[in-house]
DSSP file (Angstrom, degrees, kcal/mol; ACC not computed):
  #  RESIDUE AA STRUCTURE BP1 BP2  ACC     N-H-->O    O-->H-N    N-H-->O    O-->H-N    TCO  KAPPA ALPHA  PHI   PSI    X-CA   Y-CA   Z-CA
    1    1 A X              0   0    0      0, 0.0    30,-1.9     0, 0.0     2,-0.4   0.000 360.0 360.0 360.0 125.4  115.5   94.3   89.4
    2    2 A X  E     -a   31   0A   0     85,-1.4    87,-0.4    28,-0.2     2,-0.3  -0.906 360.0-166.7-109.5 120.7  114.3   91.1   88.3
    3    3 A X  E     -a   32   0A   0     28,-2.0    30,-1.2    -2,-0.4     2,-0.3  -0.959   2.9-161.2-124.1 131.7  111.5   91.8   85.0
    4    4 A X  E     -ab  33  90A   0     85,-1.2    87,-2.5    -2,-0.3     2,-1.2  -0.967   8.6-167.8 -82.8  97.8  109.4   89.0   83.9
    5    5 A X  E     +ab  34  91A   0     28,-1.2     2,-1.3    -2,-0.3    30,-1.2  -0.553  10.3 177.3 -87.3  83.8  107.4   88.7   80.2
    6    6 A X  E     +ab  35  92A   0     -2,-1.2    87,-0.8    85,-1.0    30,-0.2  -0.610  14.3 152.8 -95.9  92.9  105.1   86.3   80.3
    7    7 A X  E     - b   0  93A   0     28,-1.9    30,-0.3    -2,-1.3    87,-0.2  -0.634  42.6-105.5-119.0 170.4  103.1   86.0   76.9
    8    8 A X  S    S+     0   0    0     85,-1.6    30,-0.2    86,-0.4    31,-0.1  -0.523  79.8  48.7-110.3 175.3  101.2   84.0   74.8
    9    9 A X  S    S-     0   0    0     28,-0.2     2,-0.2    -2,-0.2    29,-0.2   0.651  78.9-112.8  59.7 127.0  102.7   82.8   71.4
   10   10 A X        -     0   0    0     26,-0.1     2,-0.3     1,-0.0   111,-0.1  -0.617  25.8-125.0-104.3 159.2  105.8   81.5   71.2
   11   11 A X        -     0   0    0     -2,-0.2     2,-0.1   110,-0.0    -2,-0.0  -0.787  19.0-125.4 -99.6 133.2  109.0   83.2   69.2
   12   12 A X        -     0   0    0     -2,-0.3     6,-0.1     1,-0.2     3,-0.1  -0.556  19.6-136.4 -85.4 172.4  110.7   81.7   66.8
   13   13 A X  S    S+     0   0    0      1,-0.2    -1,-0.2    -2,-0.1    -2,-0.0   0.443 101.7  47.6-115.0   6.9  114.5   81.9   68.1
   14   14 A X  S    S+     0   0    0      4,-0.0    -1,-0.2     5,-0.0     2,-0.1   0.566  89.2 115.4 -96.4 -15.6  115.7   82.8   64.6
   15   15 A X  S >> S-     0   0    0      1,-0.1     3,-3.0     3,-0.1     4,-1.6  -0.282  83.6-104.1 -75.9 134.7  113.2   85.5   63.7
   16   16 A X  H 3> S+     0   0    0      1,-0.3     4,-1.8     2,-0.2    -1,-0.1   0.706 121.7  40.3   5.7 -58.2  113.8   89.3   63.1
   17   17 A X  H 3> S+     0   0    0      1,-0.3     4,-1.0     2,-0.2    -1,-0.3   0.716 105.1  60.6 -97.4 -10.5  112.2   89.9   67.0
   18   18 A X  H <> S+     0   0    0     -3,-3.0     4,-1.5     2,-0.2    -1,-0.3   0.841 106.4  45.0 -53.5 -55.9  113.7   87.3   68.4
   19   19 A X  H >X S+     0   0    0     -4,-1.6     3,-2.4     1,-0.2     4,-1.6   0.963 116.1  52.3 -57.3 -75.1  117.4   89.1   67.4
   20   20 A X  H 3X S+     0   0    0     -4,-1.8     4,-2.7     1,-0.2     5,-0.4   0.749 109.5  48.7 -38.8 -44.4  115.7   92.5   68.7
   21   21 A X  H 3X S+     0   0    0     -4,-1.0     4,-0.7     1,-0.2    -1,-0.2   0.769 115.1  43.7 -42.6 -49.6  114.7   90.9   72.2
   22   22 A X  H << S+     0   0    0     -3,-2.4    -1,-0.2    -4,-1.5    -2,-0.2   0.576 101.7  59.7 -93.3 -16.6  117.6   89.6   72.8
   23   23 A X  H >X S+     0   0    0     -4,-1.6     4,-2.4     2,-0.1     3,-1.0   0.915 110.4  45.7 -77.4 -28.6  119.7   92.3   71.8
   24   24 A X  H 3< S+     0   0    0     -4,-2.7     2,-0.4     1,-0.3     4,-0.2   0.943 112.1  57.3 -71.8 -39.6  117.9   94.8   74.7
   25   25 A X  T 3< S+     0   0    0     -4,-0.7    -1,-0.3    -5,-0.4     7,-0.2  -0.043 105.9  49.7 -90.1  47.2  118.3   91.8   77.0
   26   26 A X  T <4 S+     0   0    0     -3,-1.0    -1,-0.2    -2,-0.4    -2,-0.2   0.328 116.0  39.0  80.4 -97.3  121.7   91.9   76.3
   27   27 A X  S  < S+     0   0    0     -4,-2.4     2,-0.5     2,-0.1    -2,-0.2   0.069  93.7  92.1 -66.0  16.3  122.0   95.2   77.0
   28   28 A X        -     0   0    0      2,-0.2     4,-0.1    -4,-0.2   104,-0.1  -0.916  59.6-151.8-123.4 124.6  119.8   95.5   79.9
   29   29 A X  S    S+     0   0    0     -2,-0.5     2,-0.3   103,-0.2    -1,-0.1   0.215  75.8  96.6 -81.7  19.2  121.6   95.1   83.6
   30   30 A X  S    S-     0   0    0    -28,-0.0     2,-0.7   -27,-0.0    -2,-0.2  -0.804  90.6-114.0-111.5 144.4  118.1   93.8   84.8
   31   31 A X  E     -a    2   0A   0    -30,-1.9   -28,-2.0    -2,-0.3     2,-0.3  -0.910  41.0-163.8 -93.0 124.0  117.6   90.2   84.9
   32   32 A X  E     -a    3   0A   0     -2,-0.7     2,-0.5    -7,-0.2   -28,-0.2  -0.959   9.2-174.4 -82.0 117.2  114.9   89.5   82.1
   33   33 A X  E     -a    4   0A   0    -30,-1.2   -28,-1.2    -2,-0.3     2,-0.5  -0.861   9.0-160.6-108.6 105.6  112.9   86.5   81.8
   34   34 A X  E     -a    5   0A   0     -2,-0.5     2,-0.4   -30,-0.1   -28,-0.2  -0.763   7.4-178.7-107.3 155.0  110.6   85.5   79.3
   35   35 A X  E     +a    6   0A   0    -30,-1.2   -28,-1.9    -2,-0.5     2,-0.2  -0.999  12.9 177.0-143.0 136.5  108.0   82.9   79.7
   36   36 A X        -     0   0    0     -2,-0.4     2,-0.3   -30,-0.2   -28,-0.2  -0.962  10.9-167.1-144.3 148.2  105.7   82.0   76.7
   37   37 A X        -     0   0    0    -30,-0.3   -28,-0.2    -2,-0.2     2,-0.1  -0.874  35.4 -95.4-143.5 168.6  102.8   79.4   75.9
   38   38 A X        -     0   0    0     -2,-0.3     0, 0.0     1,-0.2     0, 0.0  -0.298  54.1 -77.2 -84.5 165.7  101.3   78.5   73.0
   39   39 A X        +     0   0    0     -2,-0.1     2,-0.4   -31,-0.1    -1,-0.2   0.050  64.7 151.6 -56.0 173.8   98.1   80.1   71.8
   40   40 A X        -     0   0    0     -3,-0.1     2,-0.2   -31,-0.0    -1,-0.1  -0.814  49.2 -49.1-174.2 172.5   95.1   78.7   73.5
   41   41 A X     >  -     0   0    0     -2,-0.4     4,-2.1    54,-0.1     5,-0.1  -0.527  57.2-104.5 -65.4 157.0   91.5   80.0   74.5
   42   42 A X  H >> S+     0   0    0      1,-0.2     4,-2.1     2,-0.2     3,-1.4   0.890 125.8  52.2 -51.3 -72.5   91.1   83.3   76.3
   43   43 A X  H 3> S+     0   0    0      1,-0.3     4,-2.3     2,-0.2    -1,-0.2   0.689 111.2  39.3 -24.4 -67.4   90.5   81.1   79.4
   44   44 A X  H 3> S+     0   0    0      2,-0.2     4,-3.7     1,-0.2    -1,-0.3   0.912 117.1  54.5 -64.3 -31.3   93.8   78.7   79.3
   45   45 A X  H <X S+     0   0    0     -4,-2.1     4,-2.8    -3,-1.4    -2,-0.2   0.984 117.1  36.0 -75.2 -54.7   95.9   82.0   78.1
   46   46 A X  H  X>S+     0   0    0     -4,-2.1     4,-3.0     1,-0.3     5,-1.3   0.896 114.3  56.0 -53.9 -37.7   94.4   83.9   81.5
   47   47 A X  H  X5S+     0   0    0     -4,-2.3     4,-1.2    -5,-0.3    -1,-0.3   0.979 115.7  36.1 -56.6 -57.1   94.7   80.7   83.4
   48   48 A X  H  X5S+     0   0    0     -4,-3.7     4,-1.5     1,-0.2     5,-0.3   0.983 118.3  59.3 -51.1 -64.0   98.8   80.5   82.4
   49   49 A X  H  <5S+     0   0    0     -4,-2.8     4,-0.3     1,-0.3    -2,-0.2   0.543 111.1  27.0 -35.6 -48.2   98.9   83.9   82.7
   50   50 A X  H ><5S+     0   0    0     -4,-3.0     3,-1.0     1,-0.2    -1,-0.3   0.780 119.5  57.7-101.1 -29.3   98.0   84.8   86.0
   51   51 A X  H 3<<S+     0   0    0     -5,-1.3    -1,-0.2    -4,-1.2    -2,-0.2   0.912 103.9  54.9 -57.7 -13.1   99.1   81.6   87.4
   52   52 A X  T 3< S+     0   0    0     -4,-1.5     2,-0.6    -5,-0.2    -1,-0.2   0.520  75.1 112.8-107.4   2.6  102.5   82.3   86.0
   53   53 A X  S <  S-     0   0    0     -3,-1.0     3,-0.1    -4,-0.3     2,-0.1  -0.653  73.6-124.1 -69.6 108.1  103.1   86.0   87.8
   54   54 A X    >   -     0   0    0     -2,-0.6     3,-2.7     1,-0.1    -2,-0.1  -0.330  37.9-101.9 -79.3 153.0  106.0   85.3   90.5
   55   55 A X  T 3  S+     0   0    0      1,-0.3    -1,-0.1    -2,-0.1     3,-0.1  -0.232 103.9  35.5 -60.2 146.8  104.4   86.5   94.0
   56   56 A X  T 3  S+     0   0    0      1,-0.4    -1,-0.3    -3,-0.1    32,-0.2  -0.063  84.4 113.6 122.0 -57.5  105.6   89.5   94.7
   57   57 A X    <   -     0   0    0     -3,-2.7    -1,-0.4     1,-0.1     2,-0.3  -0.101  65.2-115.3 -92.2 159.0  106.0   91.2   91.9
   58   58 A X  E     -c   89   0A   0     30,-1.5    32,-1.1    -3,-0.1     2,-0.5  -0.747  43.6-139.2 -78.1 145.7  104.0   94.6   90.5
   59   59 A X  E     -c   90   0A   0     -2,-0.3    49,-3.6    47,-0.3    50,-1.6  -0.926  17.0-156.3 -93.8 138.7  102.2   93.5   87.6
   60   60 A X  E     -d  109   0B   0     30,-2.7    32,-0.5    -2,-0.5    50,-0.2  -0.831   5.6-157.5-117.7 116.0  101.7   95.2   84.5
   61   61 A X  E     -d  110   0B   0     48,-1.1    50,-4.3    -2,-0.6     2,-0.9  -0.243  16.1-142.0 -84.0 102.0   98.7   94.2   82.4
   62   62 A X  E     +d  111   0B   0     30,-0.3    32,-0.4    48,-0.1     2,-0.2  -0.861  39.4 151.5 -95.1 141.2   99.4   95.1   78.5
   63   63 A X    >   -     0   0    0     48,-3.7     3,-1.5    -2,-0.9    -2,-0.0  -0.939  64.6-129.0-150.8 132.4   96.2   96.4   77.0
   64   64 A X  T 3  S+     0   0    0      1,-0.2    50,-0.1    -2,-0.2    48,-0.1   0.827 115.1  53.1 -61.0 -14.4   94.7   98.6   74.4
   65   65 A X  T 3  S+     0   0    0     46,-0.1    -1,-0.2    -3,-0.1    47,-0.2   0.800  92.7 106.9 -71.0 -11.2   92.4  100.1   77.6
   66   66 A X  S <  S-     0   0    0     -3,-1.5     2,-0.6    45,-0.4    45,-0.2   0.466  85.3 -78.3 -65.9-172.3   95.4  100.8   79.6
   67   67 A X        -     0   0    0     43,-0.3    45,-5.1     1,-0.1     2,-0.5  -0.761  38.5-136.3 -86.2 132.2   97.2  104.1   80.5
   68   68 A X        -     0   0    0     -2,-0.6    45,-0.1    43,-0.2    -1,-0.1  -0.771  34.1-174.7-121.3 101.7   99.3  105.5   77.6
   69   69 A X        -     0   0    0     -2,-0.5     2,-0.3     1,-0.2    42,-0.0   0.143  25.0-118.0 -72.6 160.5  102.4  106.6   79.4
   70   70 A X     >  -     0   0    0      1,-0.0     4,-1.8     0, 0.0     5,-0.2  -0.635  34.6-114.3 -85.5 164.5  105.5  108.4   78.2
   71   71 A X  T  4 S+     0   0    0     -2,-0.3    73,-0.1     2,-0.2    -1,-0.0   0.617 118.5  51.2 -84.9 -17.2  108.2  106.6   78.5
   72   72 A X  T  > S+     0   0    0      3,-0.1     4,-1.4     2,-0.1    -1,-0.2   0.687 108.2  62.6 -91.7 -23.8  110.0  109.1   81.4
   73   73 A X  H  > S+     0   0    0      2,-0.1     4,-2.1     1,-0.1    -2,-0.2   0.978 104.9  40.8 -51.7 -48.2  106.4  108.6   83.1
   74   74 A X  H  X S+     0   0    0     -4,-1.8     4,-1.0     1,-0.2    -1,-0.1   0.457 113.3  56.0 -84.2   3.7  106.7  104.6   83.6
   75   75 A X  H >> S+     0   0    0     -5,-0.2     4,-1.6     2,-0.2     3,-0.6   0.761 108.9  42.1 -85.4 -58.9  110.1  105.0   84.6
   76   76 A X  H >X S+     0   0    0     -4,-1.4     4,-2.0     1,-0.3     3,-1.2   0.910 116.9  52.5 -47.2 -51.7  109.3  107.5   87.4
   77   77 A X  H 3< S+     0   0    0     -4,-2.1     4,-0.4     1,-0.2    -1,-0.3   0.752 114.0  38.7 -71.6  -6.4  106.5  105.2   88.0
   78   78 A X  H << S+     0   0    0     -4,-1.0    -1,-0.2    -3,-0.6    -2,-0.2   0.336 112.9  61.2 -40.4 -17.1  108.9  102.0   88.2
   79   79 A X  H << S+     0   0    0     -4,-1.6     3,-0.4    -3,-1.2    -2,-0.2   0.783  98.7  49.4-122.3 -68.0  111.2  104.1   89.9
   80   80 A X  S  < S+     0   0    0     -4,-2.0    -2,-0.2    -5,-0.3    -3,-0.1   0.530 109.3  57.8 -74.6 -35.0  108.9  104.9   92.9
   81   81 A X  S > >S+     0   0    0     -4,-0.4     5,-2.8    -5,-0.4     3,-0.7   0.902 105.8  51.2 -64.0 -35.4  108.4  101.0   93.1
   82   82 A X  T 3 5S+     0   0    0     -3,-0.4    -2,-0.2     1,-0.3    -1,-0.1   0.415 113.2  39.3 -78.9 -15.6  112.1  100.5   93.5
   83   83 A X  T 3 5S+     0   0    0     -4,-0.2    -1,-0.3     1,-0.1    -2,-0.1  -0.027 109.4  58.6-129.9  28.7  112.6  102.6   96.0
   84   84 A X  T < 5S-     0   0    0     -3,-0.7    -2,-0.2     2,-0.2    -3,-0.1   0.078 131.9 -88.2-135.2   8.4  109.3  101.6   97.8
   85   85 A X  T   5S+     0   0    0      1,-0.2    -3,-0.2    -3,-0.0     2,-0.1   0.684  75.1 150.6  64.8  40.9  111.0   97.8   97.7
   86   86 A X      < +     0   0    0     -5,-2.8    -2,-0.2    -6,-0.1    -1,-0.2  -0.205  12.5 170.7 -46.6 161.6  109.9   96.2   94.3
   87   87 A X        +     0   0    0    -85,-0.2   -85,-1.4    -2,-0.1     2,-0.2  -0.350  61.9  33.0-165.3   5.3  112.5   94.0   93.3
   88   88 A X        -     0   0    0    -32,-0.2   -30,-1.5   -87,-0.1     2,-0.3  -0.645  58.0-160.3-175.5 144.4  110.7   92.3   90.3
   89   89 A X  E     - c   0  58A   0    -87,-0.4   -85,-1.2   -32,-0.2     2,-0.3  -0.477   8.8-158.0 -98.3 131.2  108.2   93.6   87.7
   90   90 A X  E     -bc   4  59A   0    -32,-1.1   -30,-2.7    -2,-0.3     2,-0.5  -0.976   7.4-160.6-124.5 129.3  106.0   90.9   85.6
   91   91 A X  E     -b    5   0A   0    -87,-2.5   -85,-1.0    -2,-0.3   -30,-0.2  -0.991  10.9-153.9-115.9 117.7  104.4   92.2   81.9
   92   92 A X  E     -b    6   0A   0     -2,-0.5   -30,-0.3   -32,-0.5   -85,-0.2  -0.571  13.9-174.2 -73.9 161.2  101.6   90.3   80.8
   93   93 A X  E     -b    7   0A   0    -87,-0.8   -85,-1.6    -2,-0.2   -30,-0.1  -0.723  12.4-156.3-122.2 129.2  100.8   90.0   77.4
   94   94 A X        -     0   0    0    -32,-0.4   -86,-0.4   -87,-0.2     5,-0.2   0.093  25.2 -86.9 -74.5 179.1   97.5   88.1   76.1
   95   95 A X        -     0   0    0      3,-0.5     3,-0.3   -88,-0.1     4,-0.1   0.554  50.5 -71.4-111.4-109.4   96.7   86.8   73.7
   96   96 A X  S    S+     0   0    0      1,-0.2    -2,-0.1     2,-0.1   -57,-0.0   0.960 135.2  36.9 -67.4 -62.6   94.8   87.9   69.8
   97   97 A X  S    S-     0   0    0      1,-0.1    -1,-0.2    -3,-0.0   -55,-0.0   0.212 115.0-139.5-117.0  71.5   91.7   88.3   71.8
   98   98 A X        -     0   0    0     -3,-0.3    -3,-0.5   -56,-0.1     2,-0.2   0.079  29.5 -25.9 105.5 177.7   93.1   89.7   74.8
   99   99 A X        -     0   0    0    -37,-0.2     2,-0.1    -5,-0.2   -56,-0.1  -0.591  48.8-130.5 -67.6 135.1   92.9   89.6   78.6
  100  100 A X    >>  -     0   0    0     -2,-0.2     3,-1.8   -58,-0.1     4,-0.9  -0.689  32.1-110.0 -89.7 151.7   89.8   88.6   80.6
  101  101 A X  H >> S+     0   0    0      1,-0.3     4,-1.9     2,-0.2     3,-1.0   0.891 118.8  69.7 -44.3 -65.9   88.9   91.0   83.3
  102  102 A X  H 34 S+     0   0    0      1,-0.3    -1,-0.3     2,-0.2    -3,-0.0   0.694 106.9  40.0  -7.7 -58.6   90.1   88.2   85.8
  103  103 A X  H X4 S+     0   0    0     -3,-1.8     3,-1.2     1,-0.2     4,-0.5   0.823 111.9  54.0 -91.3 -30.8   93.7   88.9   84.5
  104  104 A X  H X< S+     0   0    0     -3,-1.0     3,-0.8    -4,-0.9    -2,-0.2   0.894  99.5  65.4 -77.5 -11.7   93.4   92.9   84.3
  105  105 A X  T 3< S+     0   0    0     -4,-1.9    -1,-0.2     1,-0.2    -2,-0.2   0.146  97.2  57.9 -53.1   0.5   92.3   92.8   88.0
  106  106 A X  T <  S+     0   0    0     -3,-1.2   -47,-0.3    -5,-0.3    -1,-0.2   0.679  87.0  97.9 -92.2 -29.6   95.8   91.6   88.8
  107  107 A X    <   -     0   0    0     -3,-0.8   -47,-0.2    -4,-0.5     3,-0.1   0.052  55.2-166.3-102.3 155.7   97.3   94.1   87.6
  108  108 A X  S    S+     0   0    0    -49,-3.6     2,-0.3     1,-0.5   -48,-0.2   0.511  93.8  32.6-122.6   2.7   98.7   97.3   89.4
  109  109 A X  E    S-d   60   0B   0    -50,-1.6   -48,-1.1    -5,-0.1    -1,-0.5  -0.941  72.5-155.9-153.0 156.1   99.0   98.9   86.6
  110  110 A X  E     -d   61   0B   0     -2,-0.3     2,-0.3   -50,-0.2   -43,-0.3  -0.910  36.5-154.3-130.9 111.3   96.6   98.5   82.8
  111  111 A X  E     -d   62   0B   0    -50,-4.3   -48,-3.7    -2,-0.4     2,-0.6  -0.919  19.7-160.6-112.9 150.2   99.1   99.6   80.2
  112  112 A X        -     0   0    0    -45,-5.1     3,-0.1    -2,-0.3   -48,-0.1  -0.819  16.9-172.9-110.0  98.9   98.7  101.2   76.6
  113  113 A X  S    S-     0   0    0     -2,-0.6     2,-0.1     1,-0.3     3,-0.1   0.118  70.1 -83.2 -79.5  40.4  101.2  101.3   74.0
  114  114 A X        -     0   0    0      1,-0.2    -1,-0.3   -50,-0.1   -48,-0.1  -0.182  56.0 -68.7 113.5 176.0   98.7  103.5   72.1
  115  115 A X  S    S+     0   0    0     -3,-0.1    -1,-0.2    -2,-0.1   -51,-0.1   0.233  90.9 114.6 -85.3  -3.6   95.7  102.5   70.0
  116  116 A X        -     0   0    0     -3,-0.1     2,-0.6     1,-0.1    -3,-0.1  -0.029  68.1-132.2 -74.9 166.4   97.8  100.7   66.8
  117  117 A X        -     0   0    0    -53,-0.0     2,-0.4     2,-0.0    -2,-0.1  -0.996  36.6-170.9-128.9 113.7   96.9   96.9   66.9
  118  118 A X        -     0   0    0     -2,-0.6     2,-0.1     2,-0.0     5,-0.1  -0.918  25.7 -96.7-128.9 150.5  100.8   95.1   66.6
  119  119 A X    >>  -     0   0    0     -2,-0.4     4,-2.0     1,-0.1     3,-0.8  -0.349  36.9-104.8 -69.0 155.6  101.7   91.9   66.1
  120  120 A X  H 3> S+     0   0    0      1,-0.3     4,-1.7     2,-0.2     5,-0.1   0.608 111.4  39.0 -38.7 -54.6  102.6   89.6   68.8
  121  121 A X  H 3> S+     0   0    0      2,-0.2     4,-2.1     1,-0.1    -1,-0.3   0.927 110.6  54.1 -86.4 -33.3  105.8   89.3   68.7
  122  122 A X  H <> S+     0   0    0     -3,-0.8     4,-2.1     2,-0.3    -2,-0.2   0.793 101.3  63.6 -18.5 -54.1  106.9   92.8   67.7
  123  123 A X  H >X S+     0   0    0     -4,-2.0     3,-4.0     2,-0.2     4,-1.1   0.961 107.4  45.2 -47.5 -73.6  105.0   94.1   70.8
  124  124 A X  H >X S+     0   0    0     -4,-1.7     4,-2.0     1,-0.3     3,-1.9   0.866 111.4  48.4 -54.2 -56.6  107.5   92.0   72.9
  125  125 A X  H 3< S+     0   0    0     -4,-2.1     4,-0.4     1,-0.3    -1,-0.3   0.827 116.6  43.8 -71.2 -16.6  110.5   93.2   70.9
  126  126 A X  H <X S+     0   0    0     -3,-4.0     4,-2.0    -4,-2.1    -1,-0.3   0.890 112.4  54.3 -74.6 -30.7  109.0   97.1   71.5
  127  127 A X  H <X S+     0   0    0     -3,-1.9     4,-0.5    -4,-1.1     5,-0.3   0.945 106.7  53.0 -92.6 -54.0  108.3   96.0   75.3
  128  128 A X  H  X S+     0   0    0     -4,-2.0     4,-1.4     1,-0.2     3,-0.4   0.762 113.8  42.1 -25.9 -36.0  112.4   94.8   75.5
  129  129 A X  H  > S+     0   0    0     -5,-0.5     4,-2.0    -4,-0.4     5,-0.3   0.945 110.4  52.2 -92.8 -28.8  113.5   98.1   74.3
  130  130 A X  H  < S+     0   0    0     -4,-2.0    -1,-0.2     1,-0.2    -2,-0.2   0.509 115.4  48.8 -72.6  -3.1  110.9  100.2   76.6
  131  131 A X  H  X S+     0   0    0     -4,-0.5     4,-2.8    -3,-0.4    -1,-0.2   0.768 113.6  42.5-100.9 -32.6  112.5   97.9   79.6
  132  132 A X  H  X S+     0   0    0     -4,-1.4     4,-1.1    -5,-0.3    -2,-0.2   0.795 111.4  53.5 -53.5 -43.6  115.7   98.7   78.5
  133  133 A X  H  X S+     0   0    0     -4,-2.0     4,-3.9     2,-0.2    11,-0.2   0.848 111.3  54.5 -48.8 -54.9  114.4  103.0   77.9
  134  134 A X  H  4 S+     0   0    0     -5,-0.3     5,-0.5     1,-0.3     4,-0.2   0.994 105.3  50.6 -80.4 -36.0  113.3  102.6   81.7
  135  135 A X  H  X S+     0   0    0     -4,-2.8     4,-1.8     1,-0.2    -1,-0.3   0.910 110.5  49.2 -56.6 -38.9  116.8  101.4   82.9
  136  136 A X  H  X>S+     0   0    0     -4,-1.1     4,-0.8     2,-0.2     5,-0.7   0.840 111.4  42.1 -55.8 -35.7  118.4  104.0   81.4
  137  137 A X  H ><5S+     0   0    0     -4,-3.9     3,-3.8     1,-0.2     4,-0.3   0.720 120.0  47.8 -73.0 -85.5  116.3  107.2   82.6
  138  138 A X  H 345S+     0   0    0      1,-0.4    -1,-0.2    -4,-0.2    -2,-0.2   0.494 113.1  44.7 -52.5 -60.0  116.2  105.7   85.9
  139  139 A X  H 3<5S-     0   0    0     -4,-1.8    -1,-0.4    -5,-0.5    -2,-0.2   0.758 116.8-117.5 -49.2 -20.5  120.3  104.9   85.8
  140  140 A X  T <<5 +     0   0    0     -3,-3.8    -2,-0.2    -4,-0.8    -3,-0.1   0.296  60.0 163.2  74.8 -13.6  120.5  108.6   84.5
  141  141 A X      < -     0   0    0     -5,-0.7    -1,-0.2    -4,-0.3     3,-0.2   0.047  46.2-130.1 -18.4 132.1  121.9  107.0   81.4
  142  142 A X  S    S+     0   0    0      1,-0.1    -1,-0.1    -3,-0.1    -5,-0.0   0.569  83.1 100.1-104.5  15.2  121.7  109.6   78.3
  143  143 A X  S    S+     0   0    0     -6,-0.1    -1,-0.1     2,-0.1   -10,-0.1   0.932  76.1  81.3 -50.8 -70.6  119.8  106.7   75.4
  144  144 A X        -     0   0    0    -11,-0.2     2,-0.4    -3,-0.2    -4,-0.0  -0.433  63.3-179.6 -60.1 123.4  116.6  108.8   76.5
  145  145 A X              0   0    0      1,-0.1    -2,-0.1    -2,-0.1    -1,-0.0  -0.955 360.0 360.0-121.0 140.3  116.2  111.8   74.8
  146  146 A X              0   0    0     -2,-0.4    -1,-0.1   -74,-0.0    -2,-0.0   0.158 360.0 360.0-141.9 360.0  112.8  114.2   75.9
């Protein structure tokens, strides 16, 4: 499975979430990509953004409107992609304020990590381990515990 992050803000490559990011894509037997621009207007962010989604792929759209899954739901649904002949995954994330409809209209699924506001780079480093979370239930792997 080839997973793509494609966000706005750029990481610094020394920083606290930078180590975390990289240690789940590390640890993650999924090829993980990140692609990042610097902050912009809502417009240029949507513009990279959706221009930068490789064809093919499901997207998922992070958002505070989105569905807020368990983490053994968005495996089953990932799961049911993979065996329906996904073979690569794209996660947007916008930028402070947010996605224009234009970019949640891409999406096949408008996700919610809950109602909390986090900063930019943190999100990513939560969204690394949660890619990491879905390889394991899906491998049967026992790092998820429910």
């Amino acid at each position: 499975m080839k997973t793509t992050i494609i966000a706005i803000g750029k990481c610094k490559k020394n920083s606290p979430e930078a180590q975390i990011i990289t240690e789940y894509c590390k640890r993650s037997k999924w090829e993980i990509i990140i692609k990042e621009k610097d902050n912009a207007s809502q417009s240029e962010e949507a513009i990279f953004l959706q221009n930068s989604i490789p064809q093919g792929a499901k997207v998922i759209v992070l958002d505070e409107r989105g569905e807020n899954l368990k983490s053994l739901e968005l495996a089953n649904k990932i799961e049911n992609w993979l065996n329906n002949g996904t073979s690569e995954i794209c996660f947007l994330i916008g930028g402070a304020d947010g996605h224009l409809q234009s970019t949640r209209n891409k999406a096949d699924l408008i996700l919610s990590f809950g109602k909390l506001t986090l900063p930019h780079m943190l999100m990513r480093a939560v969204l690394s381990e949660q890619i990491y979370r879905i390889q394991t239930i899906i491998n049967g792997h026992p790092y998820h515990r429910e």
